[in-house]
mmCIF file of the N, C-alpha and C atoms, coordinates in Angstrom:
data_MODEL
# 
_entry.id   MODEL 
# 
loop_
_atom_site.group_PDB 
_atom_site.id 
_atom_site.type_symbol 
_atom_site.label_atom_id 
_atom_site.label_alt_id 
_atom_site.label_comp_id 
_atom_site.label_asym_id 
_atom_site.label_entity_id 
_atom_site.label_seq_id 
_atom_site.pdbx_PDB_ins_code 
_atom_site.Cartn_x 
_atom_site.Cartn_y 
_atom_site.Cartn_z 
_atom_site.occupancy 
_atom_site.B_iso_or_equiv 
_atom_site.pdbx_formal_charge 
_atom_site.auth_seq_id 
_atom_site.auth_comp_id 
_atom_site.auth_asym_id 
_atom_site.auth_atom_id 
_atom_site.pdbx_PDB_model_num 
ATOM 1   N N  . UNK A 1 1  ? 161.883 197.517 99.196  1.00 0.00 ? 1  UNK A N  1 
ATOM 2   C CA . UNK A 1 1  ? 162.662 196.295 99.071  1.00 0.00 ? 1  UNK A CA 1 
ATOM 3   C C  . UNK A 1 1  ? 161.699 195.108 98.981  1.00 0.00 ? 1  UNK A C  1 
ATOM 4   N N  . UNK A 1 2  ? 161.616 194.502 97.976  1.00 0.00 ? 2  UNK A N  1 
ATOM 5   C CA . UNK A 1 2  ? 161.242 193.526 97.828  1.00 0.00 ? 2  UNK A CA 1 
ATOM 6   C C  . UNK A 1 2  ? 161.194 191.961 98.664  1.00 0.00 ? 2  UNK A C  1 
ATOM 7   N N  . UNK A 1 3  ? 160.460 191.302 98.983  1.00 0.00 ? 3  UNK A N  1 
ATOM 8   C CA . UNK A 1 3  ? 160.701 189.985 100.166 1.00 0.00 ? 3  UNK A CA 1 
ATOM 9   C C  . UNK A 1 3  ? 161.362 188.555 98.489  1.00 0.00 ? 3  UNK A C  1 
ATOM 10  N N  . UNK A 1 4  ? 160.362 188.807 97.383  1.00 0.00 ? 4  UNK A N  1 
ATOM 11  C CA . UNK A 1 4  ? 160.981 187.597 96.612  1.00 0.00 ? 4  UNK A CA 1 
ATOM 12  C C  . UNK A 1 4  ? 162.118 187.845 95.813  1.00 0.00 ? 4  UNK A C  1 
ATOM 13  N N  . UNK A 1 5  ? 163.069 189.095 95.788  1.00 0.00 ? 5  UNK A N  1 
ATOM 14  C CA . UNK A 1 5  ? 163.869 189.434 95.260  1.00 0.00 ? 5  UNK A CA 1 
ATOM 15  C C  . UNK A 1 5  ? 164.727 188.217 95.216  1.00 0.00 ? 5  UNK A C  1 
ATOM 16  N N  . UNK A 1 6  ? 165.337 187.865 94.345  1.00 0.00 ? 6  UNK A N  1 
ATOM 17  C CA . UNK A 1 6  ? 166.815 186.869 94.746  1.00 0.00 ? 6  UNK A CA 1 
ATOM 18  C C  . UNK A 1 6  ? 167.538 187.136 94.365  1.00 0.00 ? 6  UNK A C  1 
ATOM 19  N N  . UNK A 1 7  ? 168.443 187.157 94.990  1.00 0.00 ? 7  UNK A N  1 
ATOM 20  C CA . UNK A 1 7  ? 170.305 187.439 95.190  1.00 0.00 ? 7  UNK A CA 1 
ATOM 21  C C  . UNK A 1 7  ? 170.991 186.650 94.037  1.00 0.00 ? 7  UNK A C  1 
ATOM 22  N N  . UNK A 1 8  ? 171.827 187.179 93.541  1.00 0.00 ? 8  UNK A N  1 
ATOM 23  C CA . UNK A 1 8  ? 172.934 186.601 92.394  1.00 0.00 ? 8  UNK A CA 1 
ATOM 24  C C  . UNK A 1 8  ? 173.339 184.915 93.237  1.00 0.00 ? 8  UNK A C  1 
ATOM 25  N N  . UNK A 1 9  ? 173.826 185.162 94.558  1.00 0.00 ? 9  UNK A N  1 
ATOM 26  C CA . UNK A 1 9  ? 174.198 184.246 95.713  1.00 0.00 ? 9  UNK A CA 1 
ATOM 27  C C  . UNK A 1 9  ? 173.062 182.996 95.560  1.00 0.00 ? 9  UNK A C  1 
ATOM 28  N N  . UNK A 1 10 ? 171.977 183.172 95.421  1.00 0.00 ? 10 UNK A N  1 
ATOM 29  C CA . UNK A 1 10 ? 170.895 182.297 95.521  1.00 0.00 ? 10 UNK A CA 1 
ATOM 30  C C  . UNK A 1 10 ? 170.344 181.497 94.046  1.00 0.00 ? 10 UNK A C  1 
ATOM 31  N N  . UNK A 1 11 ? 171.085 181.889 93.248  1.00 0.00 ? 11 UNK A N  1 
ATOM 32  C CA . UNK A 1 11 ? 171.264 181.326 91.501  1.00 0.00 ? 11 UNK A CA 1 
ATOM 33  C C  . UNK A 1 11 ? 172.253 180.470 91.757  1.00 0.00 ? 11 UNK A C  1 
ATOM 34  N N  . UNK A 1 12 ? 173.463 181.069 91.693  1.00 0.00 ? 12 UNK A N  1 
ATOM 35  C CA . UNK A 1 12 ? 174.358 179.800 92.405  1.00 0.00 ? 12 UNK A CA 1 
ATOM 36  C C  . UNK A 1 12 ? 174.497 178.714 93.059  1.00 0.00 ? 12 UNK A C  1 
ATOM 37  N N  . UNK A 1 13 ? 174.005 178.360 94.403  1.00 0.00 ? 13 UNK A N  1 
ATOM 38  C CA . UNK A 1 13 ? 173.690 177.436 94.916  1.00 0.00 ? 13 UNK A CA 1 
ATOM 39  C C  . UNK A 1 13 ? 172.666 177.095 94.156  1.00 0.00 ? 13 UNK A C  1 
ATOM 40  N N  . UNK A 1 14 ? 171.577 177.908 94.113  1.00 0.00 ? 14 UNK A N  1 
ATOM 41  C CA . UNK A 1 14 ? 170.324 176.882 92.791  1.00 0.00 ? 14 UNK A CA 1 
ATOM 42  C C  . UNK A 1 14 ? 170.984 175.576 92.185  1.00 0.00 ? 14 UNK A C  1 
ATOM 43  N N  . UNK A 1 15 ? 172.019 175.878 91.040  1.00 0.00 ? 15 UNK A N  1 
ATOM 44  C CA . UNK A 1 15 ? 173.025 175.795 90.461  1.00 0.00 ? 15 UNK A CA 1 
ATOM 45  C C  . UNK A 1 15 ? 173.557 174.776 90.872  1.00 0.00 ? 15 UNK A C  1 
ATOM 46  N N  . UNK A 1 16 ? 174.628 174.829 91.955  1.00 0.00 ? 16 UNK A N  1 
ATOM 47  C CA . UNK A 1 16 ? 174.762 173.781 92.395  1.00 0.00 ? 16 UNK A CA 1 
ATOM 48  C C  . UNK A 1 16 ? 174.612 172.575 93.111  1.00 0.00 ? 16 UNK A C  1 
ATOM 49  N N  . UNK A 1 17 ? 173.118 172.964 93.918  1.00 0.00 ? 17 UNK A N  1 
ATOM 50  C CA . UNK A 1 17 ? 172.145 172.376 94.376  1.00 0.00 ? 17 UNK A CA 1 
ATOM 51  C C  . UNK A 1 17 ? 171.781 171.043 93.298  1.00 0.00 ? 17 UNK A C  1 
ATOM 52  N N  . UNK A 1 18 ? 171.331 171.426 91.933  1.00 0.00 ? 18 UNK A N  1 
ATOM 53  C CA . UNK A 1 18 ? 171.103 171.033 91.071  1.00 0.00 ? 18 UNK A CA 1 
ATOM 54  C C  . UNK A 1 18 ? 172.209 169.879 90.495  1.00 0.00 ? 18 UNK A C  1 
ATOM 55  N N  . UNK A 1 19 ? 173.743 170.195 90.145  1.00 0.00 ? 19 UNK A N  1 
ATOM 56  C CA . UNK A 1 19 ? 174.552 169.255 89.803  1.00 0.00 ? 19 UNK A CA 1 
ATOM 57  C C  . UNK A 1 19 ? 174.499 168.250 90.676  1.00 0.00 ? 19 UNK A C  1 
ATOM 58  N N  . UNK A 1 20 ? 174.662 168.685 92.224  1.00 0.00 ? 20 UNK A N  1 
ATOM 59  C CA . UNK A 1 20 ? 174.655 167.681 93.513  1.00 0.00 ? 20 UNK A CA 1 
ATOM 60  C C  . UNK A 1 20 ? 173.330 166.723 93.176  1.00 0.00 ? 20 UNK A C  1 
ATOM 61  N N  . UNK A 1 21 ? 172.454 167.132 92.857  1.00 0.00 ? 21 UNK A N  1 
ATOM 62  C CA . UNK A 1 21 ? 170.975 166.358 92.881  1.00 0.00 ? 21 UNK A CA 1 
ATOM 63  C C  . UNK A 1 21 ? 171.044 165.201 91.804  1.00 0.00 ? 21 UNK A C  1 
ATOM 64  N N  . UNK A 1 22 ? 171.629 165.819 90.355  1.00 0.00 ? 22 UNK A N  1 
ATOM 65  C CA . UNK A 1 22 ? 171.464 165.016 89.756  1.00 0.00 ? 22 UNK A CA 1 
ATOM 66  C C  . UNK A 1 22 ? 172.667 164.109 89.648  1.00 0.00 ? 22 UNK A C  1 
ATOM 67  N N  . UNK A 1 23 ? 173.568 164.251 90.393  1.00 0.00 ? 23 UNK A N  1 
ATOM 68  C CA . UNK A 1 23 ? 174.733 163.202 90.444  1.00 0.00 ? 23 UNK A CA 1 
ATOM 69  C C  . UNK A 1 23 ? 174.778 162.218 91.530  1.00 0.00 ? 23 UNK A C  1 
ATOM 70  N N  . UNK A 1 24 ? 173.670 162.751 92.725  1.00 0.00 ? 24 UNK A N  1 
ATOM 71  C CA . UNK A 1 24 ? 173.035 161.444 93.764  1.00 0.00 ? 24 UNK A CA 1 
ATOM 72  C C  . UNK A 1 24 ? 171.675 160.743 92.510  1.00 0.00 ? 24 UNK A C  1 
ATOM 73  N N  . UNK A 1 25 ? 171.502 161.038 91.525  1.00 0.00 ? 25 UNK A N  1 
ATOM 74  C CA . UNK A 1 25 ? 170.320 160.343 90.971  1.00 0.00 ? 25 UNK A CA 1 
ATOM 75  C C  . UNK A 1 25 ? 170.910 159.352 90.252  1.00 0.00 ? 25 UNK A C  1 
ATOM 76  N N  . UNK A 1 26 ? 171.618 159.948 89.528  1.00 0.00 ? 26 UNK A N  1 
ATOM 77  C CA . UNK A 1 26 ? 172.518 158.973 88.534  1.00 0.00 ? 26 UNK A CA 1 
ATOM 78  C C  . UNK A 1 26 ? 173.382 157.809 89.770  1.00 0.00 ? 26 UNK A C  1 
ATOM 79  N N  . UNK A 1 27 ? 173.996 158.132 90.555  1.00 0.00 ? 27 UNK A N  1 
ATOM 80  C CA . UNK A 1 27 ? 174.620 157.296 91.370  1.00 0.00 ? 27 UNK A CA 1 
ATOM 81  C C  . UNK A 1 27 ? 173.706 155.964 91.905  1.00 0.00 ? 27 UNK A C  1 
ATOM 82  N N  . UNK A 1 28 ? 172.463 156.981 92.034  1.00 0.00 ? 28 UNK A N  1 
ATOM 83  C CA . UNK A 1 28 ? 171.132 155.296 92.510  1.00 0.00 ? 28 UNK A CA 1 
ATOM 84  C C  . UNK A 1 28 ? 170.595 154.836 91.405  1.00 0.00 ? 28 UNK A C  1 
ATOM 85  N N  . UNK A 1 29 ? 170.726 155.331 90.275  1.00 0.00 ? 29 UNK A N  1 
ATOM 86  C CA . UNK A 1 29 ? 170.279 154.814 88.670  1.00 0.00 ? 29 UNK A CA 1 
ATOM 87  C C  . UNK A 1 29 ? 171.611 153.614 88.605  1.00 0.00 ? 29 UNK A C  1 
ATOM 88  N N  . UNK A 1 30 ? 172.949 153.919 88.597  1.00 0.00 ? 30 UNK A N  1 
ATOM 89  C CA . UNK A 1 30 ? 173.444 152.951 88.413  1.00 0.00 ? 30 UNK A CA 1 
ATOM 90  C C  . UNK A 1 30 ? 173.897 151.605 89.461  1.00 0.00 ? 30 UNK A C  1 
ATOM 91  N N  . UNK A 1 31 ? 173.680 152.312 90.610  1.00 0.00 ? 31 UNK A N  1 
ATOM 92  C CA . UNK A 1 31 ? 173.102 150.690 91.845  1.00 0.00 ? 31 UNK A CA 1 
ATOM 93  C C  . UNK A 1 31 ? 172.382 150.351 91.615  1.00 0.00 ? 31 UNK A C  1 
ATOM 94  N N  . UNK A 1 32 ? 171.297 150.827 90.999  1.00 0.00 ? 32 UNK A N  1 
ATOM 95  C CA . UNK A 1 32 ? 169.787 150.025 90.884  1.00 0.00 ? 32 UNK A CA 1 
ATOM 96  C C  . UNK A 1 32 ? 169.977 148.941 89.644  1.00 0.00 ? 32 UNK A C  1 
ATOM 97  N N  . UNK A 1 33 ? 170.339 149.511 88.302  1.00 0.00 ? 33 UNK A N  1 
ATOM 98  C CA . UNK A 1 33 ? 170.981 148.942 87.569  1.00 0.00 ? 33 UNK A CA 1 
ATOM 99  C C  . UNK A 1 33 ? 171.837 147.536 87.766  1.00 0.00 ? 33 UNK A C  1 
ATOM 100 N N  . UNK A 1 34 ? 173.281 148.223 88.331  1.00 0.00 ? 34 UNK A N  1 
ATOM 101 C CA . UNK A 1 34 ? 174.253 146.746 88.794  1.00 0.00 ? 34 UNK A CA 1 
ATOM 102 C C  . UNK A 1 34 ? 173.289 145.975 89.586  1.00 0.00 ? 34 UNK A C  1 
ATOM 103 N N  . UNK A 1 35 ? 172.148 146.252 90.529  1.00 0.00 ? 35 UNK A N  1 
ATOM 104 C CA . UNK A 1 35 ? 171.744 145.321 91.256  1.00 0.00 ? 35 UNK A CA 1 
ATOM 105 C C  . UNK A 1 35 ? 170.608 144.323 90.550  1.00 0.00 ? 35 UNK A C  1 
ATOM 106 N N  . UNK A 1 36 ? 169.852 144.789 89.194  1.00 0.00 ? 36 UNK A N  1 
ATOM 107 C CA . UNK A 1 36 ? 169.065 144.433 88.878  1.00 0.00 ? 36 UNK A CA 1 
ATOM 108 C C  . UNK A 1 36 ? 170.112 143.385 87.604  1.00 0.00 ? 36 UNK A C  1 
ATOM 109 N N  . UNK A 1 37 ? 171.498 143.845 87.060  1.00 0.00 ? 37 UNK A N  1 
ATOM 110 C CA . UNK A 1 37 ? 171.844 142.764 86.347  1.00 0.00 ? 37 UNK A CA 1 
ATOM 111 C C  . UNK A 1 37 ? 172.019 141.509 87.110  1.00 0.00 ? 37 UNK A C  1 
ATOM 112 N N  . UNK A 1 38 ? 172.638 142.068 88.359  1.00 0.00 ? 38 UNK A N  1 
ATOM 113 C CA . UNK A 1 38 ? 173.208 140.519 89.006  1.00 0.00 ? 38 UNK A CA 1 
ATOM 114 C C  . UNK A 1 38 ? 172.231 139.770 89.350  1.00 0.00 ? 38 UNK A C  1 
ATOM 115 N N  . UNK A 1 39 ? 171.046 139.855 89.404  1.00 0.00 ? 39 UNK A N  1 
ATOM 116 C CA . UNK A 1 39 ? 169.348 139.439 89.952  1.00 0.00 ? 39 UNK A CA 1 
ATOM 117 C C  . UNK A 1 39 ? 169.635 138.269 88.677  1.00 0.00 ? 39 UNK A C  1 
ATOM 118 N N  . UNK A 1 40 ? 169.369 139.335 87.767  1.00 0.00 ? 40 UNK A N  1 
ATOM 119 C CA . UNK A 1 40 ? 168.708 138.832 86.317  1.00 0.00 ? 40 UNK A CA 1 
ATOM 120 C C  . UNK A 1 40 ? 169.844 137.496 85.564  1.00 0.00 ? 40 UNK A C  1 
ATOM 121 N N  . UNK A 1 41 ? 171.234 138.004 86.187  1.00 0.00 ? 41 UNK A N  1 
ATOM 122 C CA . UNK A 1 41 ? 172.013 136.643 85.602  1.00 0.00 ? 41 UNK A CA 1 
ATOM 123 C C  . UNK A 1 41 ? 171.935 135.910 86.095  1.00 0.00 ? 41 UNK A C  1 
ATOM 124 N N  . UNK A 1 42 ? 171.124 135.237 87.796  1.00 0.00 ? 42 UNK A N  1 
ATOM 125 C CA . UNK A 1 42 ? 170.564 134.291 87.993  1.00 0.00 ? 42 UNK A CA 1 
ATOM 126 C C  . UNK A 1 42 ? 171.953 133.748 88.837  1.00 0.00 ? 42 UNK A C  1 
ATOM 127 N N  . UNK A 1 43 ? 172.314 132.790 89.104  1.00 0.00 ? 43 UNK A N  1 
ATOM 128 C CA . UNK A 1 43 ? 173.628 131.518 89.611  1.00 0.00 ? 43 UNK A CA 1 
ATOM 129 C C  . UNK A 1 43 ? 173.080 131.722 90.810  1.00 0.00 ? 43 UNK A C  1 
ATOM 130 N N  . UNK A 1 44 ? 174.483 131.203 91.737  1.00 0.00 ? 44 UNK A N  1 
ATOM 131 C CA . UNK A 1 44 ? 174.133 131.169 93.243  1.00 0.00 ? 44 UNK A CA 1 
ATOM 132 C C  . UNK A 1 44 ? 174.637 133.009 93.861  1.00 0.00 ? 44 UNK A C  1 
ATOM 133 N N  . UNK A 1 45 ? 173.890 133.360 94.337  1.00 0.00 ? 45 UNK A N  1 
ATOM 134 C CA . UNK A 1 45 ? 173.764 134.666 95.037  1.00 0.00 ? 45 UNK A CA 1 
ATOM 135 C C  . UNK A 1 45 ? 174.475 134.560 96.647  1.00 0.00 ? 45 UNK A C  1 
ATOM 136 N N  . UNK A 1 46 ? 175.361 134.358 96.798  1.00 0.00 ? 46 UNK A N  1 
ATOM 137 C CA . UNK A 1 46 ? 176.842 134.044 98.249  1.00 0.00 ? 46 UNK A CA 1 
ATOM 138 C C  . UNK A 1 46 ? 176.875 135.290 98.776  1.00 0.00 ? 46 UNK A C  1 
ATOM 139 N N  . UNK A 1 47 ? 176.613 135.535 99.870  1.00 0.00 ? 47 UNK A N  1 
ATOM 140 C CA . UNK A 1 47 ? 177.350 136.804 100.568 1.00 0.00 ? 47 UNK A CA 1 
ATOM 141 C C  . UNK A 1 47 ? 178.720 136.191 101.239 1.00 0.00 ? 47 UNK A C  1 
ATOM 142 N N  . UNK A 1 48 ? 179.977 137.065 101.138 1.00 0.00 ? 48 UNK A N  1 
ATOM 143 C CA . UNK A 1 48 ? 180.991 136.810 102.111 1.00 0.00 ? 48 UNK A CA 1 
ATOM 144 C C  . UNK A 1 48 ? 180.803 136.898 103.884 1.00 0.00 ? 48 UNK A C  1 
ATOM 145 N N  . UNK A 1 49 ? 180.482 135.708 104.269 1.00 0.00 ? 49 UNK A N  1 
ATOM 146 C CA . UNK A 1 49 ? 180.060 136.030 105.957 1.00 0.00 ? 49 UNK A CA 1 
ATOM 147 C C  . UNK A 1 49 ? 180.957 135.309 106.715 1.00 0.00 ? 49 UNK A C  1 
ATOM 148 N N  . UNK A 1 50 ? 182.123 135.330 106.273 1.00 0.00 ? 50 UNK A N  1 
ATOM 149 C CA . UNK A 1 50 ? 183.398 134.702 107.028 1.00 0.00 ? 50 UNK A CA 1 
ATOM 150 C C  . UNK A 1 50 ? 182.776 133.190 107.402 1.00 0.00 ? 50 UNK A C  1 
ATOM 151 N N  . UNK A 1 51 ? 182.764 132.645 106.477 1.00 0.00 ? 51 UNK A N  1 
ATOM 152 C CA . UNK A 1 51 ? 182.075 131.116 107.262 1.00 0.00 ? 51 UNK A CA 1 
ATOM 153 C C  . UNK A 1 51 ? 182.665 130.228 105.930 1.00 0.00 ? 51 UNK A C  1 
ATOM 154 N N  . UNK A 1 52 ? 183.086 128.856 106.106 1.00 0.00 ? 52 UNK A N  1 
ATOM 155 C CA . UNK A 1 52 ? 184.011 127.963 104.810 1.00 0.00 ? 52 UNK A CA 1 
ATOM 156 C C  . UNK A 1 52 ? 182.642 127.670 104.045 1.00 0.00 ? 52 UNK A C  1 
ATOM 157 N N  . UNK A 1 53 ? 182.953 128.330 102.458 1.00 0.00 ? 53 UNK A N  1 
ATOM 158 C CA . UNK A 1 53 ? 182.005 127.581 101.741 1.00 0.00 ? 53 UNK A CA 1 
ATOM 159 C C  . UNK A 1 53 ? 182.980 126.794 100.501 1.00 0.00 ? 53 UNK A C  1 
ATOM 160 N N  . UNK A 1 54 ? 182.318 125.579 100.805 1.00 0.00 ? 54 UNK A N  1 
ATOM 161 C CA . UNK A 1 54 ? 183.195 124.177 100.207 1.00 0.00 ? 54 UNK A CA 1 
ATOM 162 C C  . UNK A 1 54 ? 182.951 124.854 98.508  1.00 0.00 ? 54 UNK A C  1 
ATOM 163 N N  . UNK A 1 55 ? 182.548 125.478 97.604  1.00 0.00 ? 55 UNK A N  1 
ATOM 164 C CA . UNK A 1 55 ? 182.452 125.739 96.408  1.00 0.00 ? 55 UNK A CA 1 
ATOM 165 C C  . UNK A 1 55 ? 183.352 126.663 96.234  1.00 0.00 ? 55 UNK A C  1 
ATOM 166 N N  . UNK A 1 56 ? 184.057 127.000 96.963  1.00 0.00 ? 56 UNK A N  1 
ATOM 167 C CA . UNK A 1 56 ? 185.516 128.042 96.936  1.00 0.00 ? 56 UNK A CA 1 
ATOM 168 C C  . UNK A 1 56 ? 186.662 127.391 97.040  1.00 0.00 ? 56 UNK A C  1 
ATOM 169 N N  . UNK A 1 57 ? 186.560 126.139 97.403  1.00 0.00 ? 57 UNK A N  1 
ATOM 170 C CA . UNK A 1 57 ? 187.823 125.336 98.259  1.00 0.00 ? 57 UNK A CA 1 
ATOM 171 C C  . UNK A 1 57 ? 188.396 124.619 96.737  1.00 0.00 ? 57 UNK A C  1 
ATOM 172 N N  . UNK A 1 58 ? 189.770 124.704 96.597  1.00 0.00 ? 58 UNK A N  1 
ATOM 173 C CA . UNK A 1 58 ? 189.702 124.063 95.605  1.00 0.00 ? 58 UNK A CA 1 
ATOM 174 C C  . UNK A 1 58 ? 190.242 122.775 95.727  1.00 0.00 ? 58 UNK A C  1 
ATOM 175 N N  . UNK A 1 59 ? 190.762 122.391 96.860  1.00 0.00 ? 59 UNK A N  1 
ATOM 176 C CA . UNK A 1 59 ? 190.359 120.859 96.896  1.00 0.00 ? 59 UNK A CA 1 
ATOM 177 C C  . UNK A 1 59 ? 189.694 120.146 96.588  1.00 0.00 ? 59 UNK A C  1 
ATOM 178 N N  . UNK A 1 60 ? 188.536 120.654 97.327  1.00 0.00 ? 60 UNK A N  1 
ATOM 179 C CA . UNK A 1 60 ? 187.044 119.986 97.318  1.00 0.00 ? 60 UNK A CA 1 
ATOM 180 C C  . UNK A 1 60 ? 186.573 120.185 95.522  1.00 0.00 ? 60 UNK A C  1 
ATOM 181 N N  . UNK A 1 61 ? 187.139 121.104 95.085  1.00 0.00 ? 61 UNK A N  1 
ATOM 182 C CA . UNK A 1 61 ? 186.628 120.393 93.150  1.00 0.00 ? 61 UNK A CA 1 
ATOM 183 C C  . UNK A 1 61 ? 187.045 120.018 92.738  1.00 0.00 ? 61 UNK A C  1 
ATOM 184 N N  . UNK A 1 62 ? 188.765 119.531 93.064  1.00 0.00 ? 62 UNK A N  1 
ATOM 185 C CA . UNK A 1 62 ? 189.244 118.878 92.404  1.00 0.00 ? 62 UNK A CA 1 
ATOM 186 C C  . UNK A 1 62 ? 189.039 117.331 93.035  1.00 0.00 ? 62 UNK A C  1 
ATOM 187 N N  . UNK A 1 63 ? 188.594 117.321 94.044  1.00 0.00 ? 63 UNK A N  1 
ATOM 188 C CA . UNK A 1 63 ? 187.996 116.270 94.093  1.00 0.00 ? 63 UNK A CA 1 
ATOM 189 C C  . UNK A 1 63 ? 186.727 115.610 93.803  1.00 0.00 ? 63 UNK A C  1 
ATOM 190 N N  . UNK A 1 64 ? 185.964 116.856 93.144  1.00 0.00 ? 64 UNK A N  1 
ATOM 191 C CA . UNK A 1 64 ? 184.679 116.189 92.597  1.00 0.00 ? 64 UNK A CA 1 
ATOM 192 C C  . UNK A 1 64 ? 185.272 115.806 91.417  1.00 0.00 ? 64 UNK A C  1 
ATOM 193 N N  . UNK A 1 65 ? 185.997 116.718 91.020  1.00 0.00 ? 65 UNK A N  1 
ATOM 194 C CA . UNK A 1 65 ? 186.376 116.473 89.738  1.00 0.00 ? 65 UNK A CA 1 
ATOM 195 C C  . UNK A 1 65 ? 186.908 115.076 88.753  1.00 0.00 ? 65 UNK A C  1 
ATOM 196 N N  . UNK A 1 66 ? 187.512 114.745 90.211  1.00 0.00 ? 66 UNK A N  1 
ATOM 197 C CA . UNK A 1 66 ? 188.429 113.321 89.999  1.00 0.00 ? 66 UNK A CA 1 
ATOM 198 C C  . UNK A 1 66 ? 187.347 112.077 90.331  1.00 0.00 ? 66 UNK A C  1 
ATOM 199 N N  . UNK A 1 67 ? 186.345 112.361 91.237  1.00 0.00 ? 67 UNK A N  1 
ATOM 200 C CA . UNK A 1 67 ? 185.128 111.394 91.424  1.00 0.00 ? 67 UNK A CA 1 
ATOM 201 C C  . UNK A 1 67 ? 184.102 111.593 90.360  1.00 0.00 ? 67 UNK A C  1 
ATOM 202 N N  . UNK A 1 68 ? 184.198 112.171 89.054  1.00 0.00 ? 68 UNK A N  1 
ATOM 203 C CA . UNK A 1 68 ? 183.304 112.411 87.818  1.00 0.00 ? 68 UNK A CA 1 
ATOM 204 C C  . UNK A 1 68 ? 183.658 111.631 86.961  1.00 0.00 ? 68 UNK A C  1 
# 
């Protein structure tokens, strides 16, 4: 009996070892991606941190608006 023999069982998982691998690659290919467009289009970069930001309010532009 052989020690490197491999099992039909052990192609399989190979197998699907493999789809799993390359579908976590592609998944960080396209975060890396979305993260590198939103970089690259530049504006103001806001995280939502529960705190009032007056450039959301639309009062406050329509009152710049009306002071322009």
């Amino acid at each position: 009996m052989a020690i490197s023999r491999d099992h039909e069982l052990h192609k399989r998982r190979f197998g699907r070892n493999l789809g799993v691998g390359l579908a976590l690659v592609a998944f960080i290919a396209l975060v890396f991606v979305l993260t590198i467009a939103k970089v690259q289009r530049g504006g103001t970069i806001q995280a939502y941190d529960h705190t009032y930001r007056p450039a959301l309010d639309p009062a406050v532009n329509a009152e710049r608006e009306q002071g322009e």
